[in-house]
N, C-alpha and C positions, 0 to 999 in steps of 0.2 A: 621725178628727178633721179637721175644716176649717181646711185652712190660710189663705186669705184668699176677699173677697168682692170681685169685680166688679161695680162699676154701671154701668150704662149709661142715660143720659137719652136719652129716643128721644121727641120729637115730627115725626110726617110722616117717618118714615125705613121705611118698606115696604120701599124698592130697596134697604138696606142691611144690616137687624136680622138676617134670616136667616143670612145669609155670613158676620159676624161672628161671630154664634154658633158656626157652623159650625166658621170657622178657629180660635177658640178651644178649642174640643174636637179639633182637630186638634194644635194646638199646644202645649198646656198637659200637660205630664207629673206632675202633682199635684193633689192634691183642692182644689178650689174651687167656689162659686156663684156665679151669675149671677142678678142681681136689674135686673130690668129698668123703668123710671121711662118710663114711657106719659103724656107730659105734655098731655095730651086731644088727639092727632091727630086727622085730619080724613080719613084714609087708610085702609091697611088694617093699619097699626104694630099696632094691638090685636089684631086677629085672630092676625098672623102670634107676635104674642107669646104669645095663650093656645095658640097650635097648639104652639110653644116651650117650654111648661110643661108638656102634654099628653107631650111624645117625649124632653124630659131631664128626670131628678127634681132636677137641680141648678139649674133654672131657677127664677123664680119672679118675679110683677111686680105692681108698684103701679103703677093706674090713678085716675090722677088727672082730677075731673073737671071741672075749669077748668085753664086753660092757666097753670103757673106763672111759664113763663117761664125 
């Protein structure tokens, strides 16, 4: 059962998305997701996010394709 979900709004955030991820699966001692909000970067946020969804099954992310803001 999933206990809660983490969002993350990520526009232009390359140098960061990974590590985050990272220390949250370092840190978290119970079942949760990670839904990541890809707000049209201009970087490489999107790749590093599908390579993210690709290596946790708990990841997973909307790609939005105008910048919401």
């Amino acid at each position: 059962m999933l206990e809660i979900s983490i969002i993350i709004p990520a526009h232009n955030e390359e140098d960061n998305l990974l590590e985050v991820v990272k220390k949250l699966g370092e840190t978290l001692k119970f079942e949760y997701q990670i839904i990541i909000i890809n707000d049209h970067s201009t970087d490489a946020t999107k790749q590093i996010g599908e390579f993210l969804k690709k290596e946790y099954s708990n990841v997973s992310m909307v790609d939005n394709v105008t910048n919401k803001g």
